[in-house]
N, C-alpha and C positions, 0 to 999 in steps of 0.2 A: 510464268509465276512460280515463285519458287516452293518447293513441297513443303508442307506440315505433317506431324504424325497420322493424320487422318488419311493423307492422299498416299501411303506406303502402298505400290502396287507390284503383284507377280513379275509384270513382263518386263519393269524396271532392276531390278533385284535379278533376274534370272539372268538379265544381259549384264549384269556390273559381274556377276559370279561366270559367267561362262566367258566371260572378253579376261579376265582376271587370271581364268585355268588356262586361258586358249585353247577352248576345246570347239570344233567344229559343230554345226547347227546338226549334221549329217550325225556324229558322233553323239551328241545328245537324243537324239530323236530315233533312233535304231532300235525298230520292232515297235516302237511307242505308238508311233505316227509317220508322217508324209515330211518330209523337209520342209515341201512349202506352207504345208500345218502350222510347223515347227517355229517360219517364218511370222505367221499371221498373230503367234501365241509371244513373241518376243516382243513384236509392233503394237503390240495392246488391242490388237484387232477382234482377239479371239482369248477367250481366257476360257484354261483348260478347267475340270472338276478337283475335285480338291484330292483322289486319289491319283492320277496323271501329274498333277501340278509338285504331288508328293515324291512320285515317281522320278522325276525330271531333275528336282532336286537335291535328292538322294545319290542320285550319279555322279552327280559333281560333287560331293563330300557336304553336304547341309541335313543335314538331322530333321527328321519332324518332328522328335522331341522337344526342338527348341521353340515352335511354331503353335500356335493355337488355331483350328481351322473352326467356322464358323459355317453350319447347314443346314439348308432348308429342313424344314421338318419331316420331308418323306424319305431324304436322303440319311436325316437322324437316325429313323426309324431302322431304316434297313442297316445304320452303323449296327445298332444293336442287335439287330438281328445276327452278326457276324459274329457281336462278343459273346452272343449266345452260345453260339458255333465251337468259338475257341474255348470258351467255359468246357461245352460237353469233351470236345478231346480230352483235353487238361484233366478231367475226370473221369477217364475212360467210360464214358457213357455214350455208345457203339448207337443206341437205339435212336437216340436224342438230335447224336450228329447226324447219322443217314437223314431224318424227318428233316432238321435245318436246310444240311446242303440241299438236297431235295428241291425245297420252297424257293431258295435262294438262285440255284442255276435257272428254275425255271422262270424265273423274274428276272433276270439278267440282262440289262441291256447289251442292244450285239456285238457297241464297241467299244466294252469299257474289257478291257484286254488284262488291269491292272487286278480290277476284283477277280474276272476269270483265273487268272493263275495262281492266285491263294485261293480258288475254292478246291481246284484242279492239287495242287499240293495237302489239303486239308484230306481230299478225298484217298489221295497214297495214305497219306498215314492209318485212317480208318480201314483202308484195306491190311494196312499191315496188323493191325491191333486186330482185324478177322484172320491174320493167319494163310493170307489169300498166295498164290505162288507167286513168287521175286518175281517173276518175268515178269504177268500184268503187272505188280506194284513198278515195277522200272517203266513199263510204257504209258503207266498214268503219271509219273513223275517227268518224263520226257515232254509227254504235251503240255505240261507246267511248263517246262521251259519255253517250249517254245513257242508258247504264248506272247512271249514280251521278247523273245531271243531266234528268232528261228534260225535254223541252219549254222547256229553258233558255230565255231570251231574250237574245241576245248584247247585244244593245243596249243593252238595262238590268241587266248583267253585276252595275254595284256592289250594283244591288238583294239579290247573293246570297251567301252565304258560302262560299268553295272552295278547298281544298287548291290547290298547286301541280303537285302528281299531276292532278289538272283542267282548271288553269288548261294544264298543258303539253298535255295530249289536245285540249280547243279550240283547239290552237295549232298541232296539226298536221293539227286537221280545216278548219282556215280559208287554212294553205299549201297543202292539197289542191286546195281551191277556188279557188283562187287561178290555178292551173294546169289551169284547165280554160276555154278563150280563150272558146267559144260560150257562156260564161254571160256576162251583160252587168248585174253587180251591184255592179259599181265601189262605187257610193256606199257601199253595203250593209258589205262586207269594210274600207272606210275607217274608218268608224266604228265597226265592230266591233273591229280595231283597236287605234284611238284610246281606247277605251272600257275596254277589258283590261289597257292598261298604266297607266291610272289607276286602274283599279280593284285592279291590284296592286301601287301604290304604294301607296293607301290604307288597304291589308289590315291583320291583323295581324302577318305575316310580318317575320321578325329578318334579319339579315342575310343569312346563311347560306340559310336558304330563297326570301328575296326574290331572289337570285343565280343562284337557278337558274331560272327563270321569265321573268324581267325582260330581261336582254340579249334573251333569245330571241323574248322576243315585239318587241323593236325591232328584231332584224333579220329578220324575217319581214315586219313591216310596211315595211320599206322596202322590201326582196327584193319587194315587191307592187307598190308605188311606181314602185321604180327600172324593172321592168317595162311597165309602164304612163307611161311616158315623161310624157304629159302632164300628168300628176298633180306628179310629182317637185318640179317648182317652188314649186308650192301651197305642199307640206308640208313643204317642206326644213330650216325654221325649227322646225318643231313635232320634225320628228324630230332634228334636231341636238342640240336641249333634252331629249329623253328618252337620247338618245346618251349625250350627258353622266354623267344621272342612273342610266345600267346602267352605267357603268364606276366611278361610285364604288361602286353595289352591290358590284361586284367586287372593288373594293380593300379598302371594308369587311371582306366575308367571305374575304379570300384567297384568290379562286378563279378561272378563268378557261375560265368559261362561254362560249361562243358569241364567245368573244375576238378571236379573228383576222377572224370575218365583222363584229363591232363597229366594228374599227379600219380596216377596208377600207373599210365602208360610210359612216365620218368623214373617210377619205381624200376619197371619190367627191363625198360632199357638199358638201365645201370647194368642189368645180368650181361646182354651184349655186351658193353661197352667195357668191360673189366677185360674183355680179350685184344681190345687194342691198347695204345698208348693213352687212355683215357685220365685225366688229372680233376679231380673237384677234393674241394676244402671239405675236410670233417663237418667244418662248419656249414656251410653249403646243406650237406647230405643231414646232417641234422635239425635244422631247421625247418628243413621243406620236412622230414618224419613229423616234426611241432604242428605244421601246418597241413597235412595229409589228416592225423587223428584229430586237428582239430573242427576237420570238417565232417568228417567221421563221426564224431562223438555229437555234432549238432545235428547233425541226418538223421542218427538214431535217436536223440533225445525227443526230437519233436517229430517224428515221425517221418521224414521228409523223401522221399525217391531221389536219392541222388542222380539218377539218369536224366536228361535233359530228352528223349527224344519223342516225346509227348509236349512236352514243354513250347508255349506258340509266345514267345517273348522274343522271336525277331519281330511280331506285329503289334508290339509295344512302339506307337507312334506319337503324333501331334497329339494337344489335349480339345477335344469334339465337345464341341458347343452348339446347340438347337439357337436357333435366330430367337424364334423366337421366345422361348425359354430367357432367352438374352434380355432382348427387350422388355419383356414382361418386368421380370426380376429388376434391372435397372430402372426401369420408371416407376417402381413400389418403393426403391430403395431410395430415390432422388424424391418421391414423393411430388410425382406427376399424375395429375389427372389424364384419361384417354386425351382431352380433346386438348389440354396444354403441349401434351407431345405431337398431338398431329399439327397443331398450329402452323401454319407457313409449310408444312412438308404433304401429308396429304388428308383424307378426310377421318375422321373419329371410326367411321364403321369401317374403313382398312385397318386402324389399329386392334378393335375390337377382332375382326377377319382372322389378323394376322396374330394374335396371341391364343385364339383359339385353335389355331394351324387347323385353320378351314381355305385358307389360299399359302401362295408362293410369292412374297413381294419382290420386287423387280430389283435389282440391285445399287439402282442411283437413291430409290425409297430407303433400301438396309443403310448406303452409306451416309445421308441426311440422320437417320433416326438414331443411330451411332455415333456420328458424331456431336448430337444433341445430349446423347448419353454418356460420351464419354471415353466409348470404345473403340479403339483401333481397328478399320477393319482391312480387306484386303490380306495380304500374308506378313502375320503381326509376329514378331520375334516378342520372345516371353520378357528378355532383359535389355537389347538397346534395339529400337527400332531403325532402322534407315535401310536406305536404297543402292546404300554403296559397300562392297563385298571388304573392300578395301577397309575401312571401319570396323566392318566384324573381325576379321583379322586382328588387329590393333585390339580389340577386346578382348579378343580369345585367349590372346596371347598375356594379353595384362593381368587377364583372370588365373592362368594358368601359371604366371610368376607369383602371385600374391598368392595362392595355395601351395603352392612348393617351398616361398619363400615362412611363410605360417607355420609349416610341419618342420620344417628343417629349426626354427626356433624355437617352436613345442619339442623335438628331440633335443636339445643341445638342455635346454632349462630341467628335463625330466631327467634326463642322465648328471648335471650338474648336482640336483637336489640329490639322487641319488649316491652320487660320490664322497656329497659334505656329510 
């Protein structure tokens, strides 16, 4: 039978995207899970949780910004429990975060490997806002990684496929080491490096997620550089040309990631780079000064910390929907009685049960009363839904001609008015 919106499922969708990249099951599922896991979760045998599910798709270049995940109520609960978490960082509230993490590791199930290494990463950073010595903060950043990555080889990074959730925890387990003077692995951390930001240009990440990843690992590797004085010259060329390449990230996806240490660390370089055969347009160098004070002038106006590394907006994900929440709300808004919605699906005191999140409905129950209501379930893309990767494509690309092609006629009309 052929699908409708309602029957869009994970393990269809995972396989049209991974047969799409020709990416091996092996390759997918690396630190995640078991191959034959890997197997059972493509077959529909087995459908992973919605942070695994997020994970898996992240790899292969699929955003879960674009995705709305729908959960059970205890699994809600414990969402917010995290946003909690990221709240208190983002407000250097040291007190708040220890109490959260705390409750949270110890609730932990034992194999959900995805939440462990964002709490394992939440927890360096807390350490570092106590002041704690680099070393521990490097080996609590370590077991983050290797969490989801073990025995990585930094070196041959592109060898592997990884989220930017990843790619950002080796980014702050290598600033770590970086900051620690008696280790004498210069070369080591160079080309780790070097190796990261190619390898996440290479990726399959879209604009939006390469944006959040990519500046930060050029100003990490410079911040290493610039440190290491002797180095700085070397590389000054290499890092200019990836400077470059994160700030159109940036422009691409509209964001302004790591922005201010970007345009500082293009400042700085310039000094460098006046001793080689270095060539940029007045215009160029003036422009980016327009755009340095004008971000400058908005940090100070509203108060704002320019620094990003407090800042938990790589865990800026899918939009998190309570079931039943869902439900509730749609059958008040359709202006359904309890027992019009259980009609044919199940009985009046499951509906009653299930909005008071006193159970966990079973999930052929969620997709019946959902599609009573209206809502997509399964892994719902926010603007075209389907099962075929090949489509997203075609859209992506449609959407991304028809804004290029928009701005380019919004400038041409702005400067025309201008001229007459």
């Amino acid at each position: 039978m052929k699908n409708n919106k309602y029957e869009l499922q994970f393990n269809k969708l995972f396989n049209s995207v991974r047969t799409y990249r020709n990416v091996s099951l092996k390759a997918a599922c690396y630190g995640l899970c078991s191959e034959s896991m890997m197997y059972y979760i493509e077959s529909g045998e087995r459908l992973p949780g919605y942070q695994l599910r997020n994970r898996i798709m992240a790899r292969l270049g699929i955003s879960s910004e674009e995705y709305e995940d729908f959960l059970q109520y205890d699994e809600y609960d414990r969402w917010l429990e995290c946003q909690k978490l990221i709240s208190a960082v983002e407000t250097l509230d040291v007190k708040s975060a220890d109490r959260l993490i705390e409750s949270l590791l110890t609730s932990l199930e034992p194999d959900n490997i995805v939440e462990l290494q964002f709490l394992l990463e939440i927890q360096g950073r807390i350490m570092e806002l106590k002041e704690v010595a680099w070393e521990n903060i490097m080996q609590k950043y370590e077991e983050a990684v290797n969490a989801t990555l073990p025995n990585i080889n930094l070196l041959t990074i592109k060898n592997y496929l990884l989220s930017p959730e990843e790619y950002y925890v080796i980014l702050r387990y290598l600033r770590a080491r970086g900051k620690i003077k008696k280790l004498t692995d210069k070369s080591y951390l160079i080309h780790a490096y070097k190796n990261i930001c190619e390898s996440i240009t290479n990726s399959y990440f879209q604009d939006y997620a390469l944006s959040k990843v990519y500046p930060m690992a050029v100003c990490y590797w410079y911040e290493y550089v610039r440190d290491e004085a002797s180095l700085l010259s070397d590389f000054s060329i290499i890092l200019w040309k990836n400077s470059e390449k994160a700030l159109k990230s940036l422009r691409n996806a509209k964001r302004h990631y790591y922005i201010a240490d970007l345009l500082n660390a293009r400042k700085e370089l310039r000094n460098t780079l006046s001793k080689h055969d270095f060539v940029e347009s007045s215009k160029d160098k003036e422009l980016e000064k327009l755009f340095r004070d004008a971000f400058n002038y908005l940090y100070s106006t509203f108060n704002i910390d320019p620094s990003m590394n407090y800042a938990c907006y790589i865990y800026n994900g899918s939009q998190i929907n309570c079931i039943a929440d869902v439900i509730r709300s749609r059958r008040l808004l359709y202006g359904f009685t309890q027992q019009q919605l259980a009609d044919g699906i199940c009985s009046v005191k499951t509906i009653r049960r299930i909005e008071k999140k006193q159970m966990r409905p079973q999930q052929f129950v969620v997709k019946q009363l959902f599609k009573k209501l209206g809502v997509a379930t399964d892994y719902n893309r926010a603007a075209i839904i389907t099962n075929n990767y090949a489509d997203i494509q075609l859209y992506n690309n449609l959407r991304s001609y028809y804004i290029n092609c928009f701005f380019a006629f919004d400038y041409f009309f702005v400067k025309l008015k201008k001229e007459s």
